[in-house]
C-alpha positions as CSV (number, residue, x, y, z in Angstrom):
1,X,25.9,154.6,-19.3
2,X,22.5,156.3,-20.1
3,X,19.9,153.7,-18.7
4,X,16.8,154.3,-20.8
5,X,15.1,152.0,-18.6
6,X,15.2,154.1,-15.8
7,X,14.9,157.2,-17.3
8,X,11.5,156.8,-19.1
9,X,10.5,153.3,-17.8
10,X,10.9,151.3,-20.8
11,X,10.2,147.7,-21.6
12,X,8.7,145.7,-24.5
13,X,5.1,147.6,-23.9
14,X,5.2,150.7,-21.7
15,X,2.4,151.7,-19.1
16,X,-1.3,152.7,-19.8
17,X,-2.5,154.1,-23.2
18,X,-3.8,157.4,-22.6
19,X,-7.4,158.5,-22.9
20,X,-8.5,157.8,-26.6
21,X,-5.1,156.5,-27.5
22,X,-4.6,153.2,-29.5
23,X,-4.8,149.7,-27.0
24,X,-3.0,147.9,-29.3
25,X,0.7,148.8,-28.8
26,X,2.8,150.6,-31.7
27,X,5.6,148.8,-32.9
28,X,8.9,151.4,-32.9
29,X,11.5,150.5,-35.4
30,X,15.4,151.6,-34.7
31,X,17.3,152.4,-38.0
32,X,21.2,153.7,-37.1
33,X,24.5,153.4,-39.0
34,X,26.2,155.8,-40.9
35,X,25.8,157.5,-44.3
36,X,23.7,154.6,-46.5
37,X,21.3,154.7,-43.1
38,X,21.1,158.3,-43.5
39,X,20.3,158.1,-46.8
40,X,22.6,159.4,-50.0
41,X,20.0,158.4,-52.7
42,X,19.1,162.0,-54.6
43,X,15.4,161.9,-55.1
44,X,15.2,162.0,-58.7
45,X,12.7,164.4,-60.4
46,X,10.3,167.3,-58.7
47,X,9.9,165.0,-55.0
48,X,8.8,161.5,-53.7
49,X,5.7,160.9,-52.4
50,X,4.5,157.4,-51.6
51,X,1.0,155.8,-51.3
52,X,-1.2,156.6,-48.2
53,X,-1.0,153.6,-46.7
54,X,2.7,153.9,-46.2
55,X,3.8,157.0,-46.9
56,X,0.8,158.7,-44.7
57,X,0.2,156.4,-41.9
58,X,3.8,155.2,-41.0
59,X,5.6,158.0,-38.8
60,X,9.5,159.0,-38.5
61,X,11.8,160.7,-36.3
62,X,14.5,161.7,-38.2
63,X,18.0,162.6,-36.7
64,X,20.1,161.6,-39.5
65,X,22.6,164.1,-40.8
66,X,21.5,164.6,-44.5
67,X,19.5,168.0,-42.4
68,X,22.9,169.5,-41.9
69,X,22.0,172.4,-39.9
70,X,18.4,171.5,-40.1
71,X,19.5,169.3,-37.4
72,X,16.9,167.0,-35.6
73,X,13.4,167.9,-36.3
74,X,12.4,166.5,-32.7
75,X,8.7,165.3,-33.4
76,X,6.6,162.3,-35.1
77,X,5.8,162.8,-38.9
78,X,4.5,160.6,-41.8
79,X,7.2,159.7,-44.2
80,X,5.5,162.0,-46.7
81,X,6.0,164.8,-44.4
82,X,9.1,164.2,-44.3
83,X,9.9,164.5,-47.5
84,X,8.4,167.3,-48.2
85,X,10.2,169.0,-45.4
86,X,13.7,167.5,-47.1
87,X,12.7,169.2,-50.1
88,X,12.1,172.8,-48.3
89,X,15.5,172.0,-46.6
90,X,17.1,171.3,-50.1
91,X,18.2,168.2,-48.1
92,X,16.1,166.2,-51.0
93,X,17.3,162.3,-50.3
94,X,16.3,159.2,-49.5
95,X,17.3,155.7,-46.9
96,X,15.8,152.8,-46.8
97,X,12.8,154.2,-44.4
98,X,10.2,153.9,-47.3
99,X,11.5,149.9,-48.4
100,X,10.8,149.3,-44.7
101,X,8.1,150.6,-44.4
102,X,6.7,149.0,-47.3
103,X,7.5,145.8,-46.4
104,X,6.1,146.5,-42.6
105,X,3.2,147.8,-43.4
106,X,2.0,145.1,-45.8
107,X,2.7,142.3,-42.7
108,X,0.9,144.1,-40.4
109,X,-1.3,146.5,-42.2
110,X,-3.7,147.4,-38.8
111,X,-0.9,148.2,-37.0
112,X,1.2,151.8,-35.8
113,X,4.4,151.6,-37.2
114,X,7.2,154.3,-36.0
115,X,10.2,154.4,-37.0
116,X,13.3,156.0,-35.1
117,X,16.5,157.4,-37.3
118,X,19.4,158.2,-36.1
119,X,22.5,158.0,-38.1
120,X,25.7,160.0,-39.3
121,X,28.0,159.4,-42.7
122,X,31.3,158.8,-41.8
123,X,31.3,157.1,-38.8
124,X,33.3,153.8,-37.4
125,X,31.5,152.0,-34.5
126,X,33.5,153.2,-32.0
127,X,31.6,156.2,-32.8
128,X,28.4,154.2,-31.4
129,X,29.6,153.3,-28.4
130,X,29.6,153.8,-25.2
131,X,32.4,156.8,-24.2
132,X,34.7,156.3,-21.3
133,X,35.1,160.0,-20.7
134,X,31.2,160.5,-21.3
135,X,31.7,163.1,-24.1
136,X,28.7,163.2,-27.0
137,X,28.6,160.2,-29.7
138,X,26.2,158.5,-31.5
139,X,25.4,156.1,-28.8
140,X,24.0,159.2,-26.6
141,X,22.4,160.6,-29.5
142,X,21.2,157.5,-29.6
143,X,19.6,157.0,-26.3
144,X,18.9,161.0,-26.1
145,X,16.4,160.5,-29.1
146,X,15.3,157.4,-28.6
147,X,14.1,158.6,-24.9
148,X,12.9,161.9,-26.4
149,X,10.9,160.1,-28.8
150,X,9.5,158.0,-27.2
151,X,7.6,160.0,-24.6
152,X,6.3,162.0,-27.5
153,X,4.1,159.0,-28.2
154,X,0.4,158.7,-27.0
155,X,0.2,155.1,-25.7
156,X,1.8,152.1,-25.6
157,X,4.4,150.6,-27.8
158,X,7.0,147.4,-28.1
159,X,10.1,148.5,-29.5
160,X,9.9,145.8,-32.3
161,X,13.9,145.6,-33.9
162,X,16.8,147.6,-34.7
163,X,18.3,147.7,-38.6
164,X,21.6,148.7,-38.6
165,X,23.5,149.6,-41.5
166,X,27.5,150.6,-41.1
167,X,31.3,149.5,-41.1
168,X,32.5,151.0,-44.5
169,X,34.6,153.6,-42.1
170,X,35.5,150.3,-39.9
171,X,37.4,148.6,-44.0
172,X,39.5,151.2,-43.9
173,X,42.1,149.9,-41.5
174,X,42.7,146.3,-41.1
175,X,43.3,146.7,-37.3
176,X,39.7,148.3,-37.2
177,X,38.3,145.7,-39.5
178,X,39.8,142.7,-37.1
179,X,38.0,144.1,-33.9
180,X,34.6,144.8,-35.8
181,X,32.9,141.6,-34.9
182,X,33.5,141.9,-31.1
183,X,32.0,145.3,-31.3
184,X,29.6,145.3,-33.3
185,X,28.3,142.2,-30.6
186,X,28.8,144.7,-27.8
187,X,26.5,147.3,-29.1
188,X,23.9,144.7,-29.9
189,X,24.1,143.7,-26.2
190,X,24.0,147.3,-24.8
191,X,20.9,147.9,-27.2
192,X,19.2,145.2,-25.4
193,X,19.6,145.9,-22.1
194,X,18.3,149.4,-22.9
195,X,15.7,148.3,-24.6
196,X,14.7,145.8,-21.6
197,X,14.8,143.3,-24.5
198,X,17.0,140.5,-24.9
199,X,16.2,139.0,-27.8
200,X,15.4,142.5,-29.6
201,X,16.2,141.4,-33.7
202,X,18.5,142.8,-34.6
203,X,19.2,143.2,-38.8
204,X,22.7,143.6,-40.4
205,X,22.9,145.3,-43.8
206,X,26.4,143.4,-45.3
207,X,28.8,146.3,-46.1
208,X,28.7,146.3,-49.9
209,X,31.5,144.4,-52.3
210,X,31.5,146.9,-54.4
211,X,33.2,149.5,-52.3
212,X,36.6,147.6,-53.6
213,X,35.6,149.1,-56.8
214,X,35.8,152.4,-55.9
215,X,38.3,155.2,-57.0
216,X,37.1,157.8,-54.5
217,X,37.1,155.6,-51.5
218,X,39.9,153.5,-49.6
219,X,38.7,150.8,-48.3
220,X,40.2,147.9,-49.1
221,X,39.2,145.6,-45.4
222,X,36.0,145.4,-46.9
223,X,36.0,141.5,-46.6
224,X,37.0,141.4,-42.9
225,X,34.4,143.8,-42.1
226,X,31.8,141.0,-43.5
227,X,33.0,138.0,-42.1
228,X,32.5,139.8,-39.1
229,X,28.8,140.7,-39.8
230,X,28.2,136.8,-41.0
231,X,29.8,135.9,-37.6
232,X,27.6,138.3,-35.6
233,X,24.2,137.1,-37.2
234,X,25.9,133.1,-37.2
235,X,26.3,133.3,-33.5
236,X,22.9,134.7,-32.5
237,X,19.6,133.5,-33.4
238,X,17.7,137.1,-33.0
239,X,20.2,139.1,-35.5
240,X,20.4,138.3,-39.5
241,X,22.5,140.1,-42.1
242,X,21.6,141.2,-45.5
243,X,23.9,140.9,-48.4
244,X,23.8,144.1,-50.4
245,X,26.2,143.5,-53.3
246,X,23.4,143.6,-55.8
247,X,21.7,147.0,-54.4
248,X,21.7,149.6,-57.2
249,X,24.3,152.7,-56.9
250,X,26.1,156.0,-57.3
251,X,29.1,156.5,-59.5
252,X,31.3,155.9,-56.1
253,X,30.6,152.7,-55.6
254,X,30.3,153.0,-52.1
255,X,26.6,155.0,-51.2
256,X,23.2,153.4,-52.6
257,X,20.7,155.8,-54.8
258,X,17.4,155.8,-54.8
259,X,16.8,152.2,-56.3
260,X,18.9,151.1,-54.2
261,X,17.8,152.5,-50.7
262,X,14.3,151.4,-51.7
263,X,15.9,148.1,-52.3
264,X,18.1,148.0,-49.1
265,X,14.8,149.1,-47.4
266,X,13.1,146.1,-48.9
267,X,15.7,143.4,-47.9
268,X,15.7,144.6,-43.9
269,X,11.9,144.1,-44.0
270,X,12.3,140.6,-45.3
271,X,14.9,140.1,-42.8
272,X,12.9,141.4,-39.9
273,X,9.7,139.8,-40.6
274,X,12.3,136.5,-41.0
275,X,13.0,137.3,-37.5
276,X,10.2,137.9,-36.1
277,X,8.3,135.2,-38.2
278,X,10.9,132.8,-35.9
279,X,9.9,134.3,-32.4
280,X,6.4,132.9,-32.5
């Protein structure tokens, strides 16, 4: 295993800000999962730009897999940056970074918000775990960019919650769907002892109903998958789950578009602020 406490001394607020840096630590956001994480709402019209106070004071590193062989950009910039890099890459989408942000932003509106992306569509969560044989997944990519990330930041920070958003792959198979729950527990507990947090929040987006609708997609353990997200946020007082049933979407009936990413963005604010709202 990759300890990202040893390898860049991490803990809830790292070392000493830097000469003119901020002395209030940043708070550093997690968003992983697979394809609705990395975003497969079409921005509709010429681009998406978003108000200043979001959209060009909250900062991203973005190592989802809508760049295709963009690949990761490897540096801080504001969401609006972002987007207008998406559109140059003809990658033009959007995830539920901007709802967060939004939601963020307005509960603490003095403070640094990052956020850290790392995602790929069509992934079960065995995907983002830990490999026996050591070979690349997303839980190195993981840890690789969280690492790389966060040295690229001037001062201190508390690495504030991880949203999580993933287990349509994991309905396809009721075998996979039974043995969600106890894995989906184990990479909550490997996050925080990475983090050096143990009660990092942790927020759940609910695999959507709708999926069972769907004509393109088979996934008919949908149900399974749930009951094992309810279970997960049941049994630990720092996770919640969303339910994302009533989230706008595309004709598949499985991936959220633009309405509905800025939607799911919204609900994993609430539920994060719900969390963190508890902690004090």
């Amino acid at each position: 295993m990759v300890m990202l406490m040893s390898a860049c001394a991490m803990c809830a607020t790292v070392g000493e800000a830097k000469p003119g840096a901020q002395s209030k630590p940043l708070k550093v956001y997690i968003l992983s999962g697979q394809s609705n994480m990395s975003g497969g709402g079409d921005v509709v019209g010429e681009g998406l730009q978003f108000d200043a106070a979001v959209g060009d004071k909250v900062r991203i590193w973005d190592a989802s897999d809508v760049w295709g062989k963009q690949g990761d950009p490897g540096k801080w910039v504001t969401l609006n940056q972002l987007q207008a890099l998406k559109k140059e890459a003809k990658a033009n989408k959007i995830g539920p970074e901007f709802g967060f942000a939004r939601a963020m932003s307005k509960l603490y509106p003095a403070d640094e918000i990052y956020l850290l992306k790392v995602s790929r569509g069509g992934t079960a969560i065995d995907w983002w775990l830990p490999d026996a044989t050591g070979k690349e997944n997303g839980y190195s990519k993981l840890l690789e960019n969280l690492k790389n990330a966060l040295e690229k930041i001037d001062g201190t920070y508390e690495i504030a919650g991880l949203l999580w958003m993933q287990g349509e792959s994991d309905a396809k198979k009721q075998a996979d769907a039974e043995a969600y729950q106890k894995k989906l527990e184990r990479l909550i507990a490997l996050m925080r002892k990475e983090t050096g947090k143990t009660d990092l929040p942790f927020v759940i987006g609910r695999i959507s109903s709708r999926i069972l609708e769907s004509k393109k997609f088979n996934m008919p353990f949908v149900k399974i998958v749930q009951n094992g997200q309810e279970g997960v946020a049941k049994n630990d007082k720092n996770s919640s789950v969303i339910n994302t049933d009533d989230l706008s979407q595309r004709s598949d009936f499985v991936h959220f578009d633009q309405a509905g990413q800025m939607g799911l963005g919204k609900l994993f604010g609430e539920a994060m602020i719900g969390l963190e709202e508890k902690k004090k």
